[in-house]
SERO-4910 file (N, C-alpha, C, O; in steps of 0.05 Angstrom, whole numbers):
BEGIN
 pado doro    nc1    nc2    nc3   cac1   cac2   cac3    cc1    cc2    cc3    oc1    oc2    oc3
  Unk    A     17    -24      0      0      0      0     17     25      0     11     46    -12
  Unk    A     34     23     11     52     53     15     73     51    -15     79     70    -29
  Unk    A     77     34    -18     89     35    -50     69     42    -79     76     50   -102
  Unk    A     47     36    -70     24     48    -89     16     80    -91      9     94   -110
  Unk    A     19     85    -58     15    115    -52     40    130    -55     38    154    -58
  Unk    A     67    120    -55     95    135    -67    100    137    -98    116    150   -111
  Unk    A     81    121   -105     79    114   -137     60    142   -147     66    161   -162
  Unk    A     35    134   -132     17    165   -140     28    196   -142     23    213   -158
  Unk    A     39    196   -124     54    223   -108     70    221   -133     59    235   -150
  Unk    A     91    210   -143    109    215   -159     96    223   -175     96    247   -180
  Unk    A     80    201   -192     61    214   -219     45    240   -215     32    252   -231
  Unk    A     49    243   -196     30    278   -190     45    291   -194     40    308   -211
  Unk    A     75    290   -179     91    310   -178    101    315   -207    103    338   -215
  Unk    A    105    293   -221    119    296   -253     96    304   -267    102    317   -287
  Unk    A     74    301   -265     55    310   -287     55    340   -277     58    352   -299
  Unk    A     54    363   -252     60    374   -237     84    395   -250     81    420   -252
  Unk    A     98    386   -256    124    387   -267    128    395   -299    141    413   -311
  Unk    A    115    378   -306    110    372   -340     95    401   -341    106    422   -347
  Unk    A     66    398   -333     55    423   -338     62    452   -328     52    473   -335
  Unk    A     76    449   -315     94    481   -308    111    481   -324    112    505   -331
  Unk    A    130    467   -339    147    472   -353    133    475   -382    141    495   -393
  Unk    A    122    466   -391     99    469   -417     93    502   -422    103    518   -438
  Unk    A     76    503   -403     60    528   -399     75    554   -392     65    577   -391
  Unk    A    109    546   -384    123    575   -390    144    565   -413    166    577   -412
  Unk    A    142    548   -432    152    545   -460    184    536   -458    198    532   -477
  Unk    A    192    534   -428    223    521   -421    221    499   -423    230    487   -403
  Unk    A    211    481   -445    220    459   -456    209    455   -484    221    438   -497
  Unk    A    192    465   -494    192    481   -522    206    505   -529    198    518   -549
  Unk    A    221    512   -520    238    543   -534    227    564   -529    203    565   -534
  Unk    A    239    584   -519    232    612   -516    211    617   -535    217    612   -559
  Unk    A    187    626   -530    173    642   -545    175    677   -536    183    686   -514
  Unk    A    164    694   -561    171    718   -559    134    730   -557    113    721   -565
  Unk    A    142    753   -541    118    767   -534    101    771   -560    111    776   -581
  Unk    A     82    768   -557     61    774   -584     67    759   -611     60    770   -632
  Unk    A     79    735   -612     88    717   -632     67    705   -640     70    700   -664
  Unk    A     43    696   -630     21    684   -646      8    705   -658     -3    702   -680
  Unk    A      7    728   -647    -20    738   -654     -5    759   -683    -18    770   -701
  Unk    A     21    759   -680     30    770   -700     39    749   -725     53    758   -743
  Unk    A     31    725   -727     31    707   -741      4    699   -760      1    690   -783
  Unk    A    -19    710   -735    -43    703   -750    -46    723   -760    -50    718   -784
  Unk    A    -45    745   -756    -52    772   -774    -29    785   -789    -34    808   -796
  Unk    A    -15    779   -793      5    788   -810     25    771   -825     46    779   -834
  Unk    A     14    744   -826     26    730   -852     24    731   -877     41    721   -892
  Unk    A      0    744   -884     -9    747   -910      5    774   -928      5    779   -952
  Unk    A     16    787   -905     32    815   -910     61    808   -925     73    820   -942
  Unk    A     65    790   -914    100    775   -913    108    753   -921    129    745   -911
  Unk    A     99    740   -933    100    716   -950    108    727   -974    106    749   -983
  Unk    A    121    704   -984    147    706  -1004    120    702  -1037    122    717  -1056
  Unk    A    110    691  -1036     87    709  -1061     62    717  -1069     47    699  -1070
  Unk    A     54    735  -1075     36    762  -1084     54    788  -1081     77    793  -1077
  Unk    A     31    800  -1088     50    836  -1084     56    842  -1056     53    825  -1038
  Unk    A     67    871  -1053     73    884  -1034     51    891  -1027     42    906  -1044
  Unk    A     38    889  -1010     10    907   -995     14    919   -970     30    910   -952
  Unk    A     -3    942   -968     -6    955   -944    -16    931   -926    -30    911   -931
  Unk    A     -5    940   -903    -14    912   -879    -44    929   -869    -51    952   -872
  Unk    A    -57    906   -856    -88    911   -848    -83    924   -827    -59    924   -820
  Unk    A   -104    940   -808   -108    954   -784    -89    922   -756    -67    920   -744
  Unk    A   -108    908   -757   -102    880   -743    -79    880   -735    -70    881   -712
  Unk    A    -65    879   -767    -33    867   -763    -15    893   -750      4    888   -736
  Unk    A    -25    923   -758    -10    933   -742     -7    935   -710     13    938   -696
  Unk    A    -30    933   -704    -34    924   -675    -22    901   -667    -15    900   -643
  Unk    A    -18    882   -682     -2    860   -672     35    872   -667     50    874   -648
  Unk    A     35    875   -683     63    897   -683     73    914   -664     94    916   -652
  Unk    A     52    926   -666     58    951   -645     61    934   -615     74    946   -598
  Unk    A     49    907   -606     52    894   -589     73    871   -583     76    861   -560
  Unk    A     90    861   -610    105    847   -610    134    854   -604    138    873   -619
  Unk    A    156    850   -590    189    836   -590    196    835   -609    201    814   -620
  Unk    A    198    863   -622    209    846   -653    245    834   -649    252    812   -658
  Unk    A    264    856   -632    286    839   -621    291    804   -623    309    788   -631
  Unk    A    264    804   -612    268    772   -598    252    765   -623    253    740   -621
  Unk    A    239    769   -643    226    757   -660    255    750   -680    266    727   -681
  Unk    A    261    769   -691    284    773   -699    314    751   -696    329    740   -712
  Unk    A    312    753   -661    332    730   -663    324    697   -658    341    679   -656
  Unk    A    298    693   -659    283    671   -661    282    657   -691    281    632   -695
  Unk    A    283    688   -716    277    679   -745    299    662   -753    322    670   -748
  Unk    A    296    640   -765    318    620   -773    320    620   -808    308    638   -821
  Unk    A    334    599   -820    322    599   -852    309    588   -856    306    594   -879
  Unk    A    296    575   -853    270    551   -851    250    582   -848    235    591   -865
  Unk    A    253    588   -834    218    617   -828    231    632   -860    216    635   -879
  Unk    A    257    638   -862    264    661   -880    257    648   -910    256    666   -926
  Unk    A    252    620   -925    251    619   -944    219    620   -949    209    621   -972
  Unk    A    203    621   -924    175    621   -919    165    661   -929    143    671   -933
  Unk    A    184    670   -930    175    700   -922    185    719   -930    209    715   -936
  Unk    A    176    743   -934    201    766   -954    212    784   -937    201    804   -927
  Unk    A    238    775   -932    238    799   -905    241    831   -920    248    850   -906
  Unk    A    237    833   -944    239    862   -947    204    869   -949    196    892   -948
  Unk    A    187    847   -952    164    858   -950    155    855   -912    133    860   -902
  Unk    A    184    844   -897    182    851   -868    185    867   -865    172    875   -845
  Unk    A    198    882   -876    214    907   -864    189    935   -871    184    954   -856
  Unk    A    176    929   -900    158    948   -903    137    952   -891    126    973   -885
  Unk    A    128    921   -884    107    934   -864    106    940   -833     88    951   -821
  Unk    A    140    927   -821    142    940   -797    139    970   -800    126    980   -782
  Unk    A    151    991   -825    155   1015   -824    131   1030   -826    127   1052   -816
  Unk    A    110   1010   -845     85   1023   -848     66   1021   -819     52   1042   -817
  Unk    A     62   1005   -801     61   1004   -782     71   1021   -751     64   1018   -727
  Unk    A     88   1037   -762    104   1053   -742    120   1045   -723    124   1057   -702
  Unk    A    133   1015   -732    150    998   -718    177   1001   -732    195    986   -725
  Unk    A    181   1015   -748    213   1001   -766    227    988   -750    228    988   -726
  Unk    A    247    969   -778    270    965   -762    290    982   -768    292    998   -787
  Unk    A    306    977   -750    333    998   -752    350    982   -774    358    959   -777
  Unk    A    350   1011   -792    376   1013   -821    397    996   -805    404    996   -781
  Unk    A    404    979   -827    435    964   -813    436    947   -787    456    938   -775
  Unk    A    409    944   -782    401    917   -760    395    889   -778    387    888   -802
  Unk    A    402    869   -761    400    844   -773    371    833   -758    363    841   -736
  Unk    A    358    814   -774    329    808   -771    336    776   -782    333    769   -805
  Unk    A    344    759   -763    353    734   -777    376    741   -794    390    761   -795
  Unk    A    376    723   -805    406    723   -834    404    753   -851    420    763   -867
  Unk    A    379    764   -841    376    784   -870    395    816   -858    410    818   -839
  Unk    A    390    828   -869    410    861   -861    391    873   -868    382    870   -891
  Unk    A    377    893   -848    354    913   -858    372    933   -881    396    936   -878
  Unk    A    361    941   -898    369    960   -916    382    991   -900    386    992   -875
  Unk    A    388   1015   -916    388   1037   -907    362   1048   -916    345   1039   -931
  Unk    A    365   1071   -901    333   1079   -899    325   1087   -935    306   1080   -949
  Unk    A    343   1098   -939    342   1108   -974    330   1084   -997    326   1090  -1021
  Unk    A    324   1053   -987    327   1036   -998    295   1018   -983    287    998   -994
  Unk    A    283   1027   -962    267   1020   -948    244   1034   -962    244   1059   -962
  Unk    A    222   1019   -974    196   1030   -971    190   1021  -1003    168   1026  -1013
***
């Protein structure tokens, strides 16, 4: 009986465990502030084909709430062959987020400003 009830207690504690670590993403990878919601509304902006478009109301609000820092050093090549980062860069600026001329955003090099828009 007491080996059945040290048995339970364990499985509590590790499931216990499991779900605290889940639910702050330290065993899935850092996630970055506002990373979903800037995914659902502003993918259609930044995908590698259609035109350049103005981004929707939505997506700038997603923006204006996101890490782009930490988005930035999260972007890998696997996201970058998914996406245009110069149609990233346009609509962070149209948004009133730019990135900074001569900052890196993943592998890419934001442009100078003369070359942005």
């Amino acid at each position: 009986m007491a080996m059945y009830i040290h048995t339970n207690i364990f499985l509590l504690a590790f499931f216990a465990i499991t779900v605290i670590l889940f639910s702050s993403n330290m065993v899935v990878g850092r996630r970055c502030q506002g990373e979903q919601d800037l995914m659902s509304k502003c993918a259609a902006f930044v995908k590698k084909d259609g035109p350049k478009a103005y981004p929707h109301p939505t997506c700038c609000g997603a923006i204006q709430k996101v890490d782009i820092p930490c988005i930035c050093k999260q972007l890998n090549s696997e996201m970058e062959k998914k996406i245009d980062m110069n149609k990233v860069v346009f609509v962070a600026k149209m948004c009133n987020k730019p990135l900074a001329p001569g900052s890196k955003c993943g592998d890419f090099s934001v442009p100078p400003v003369a070359y942005i828009g």
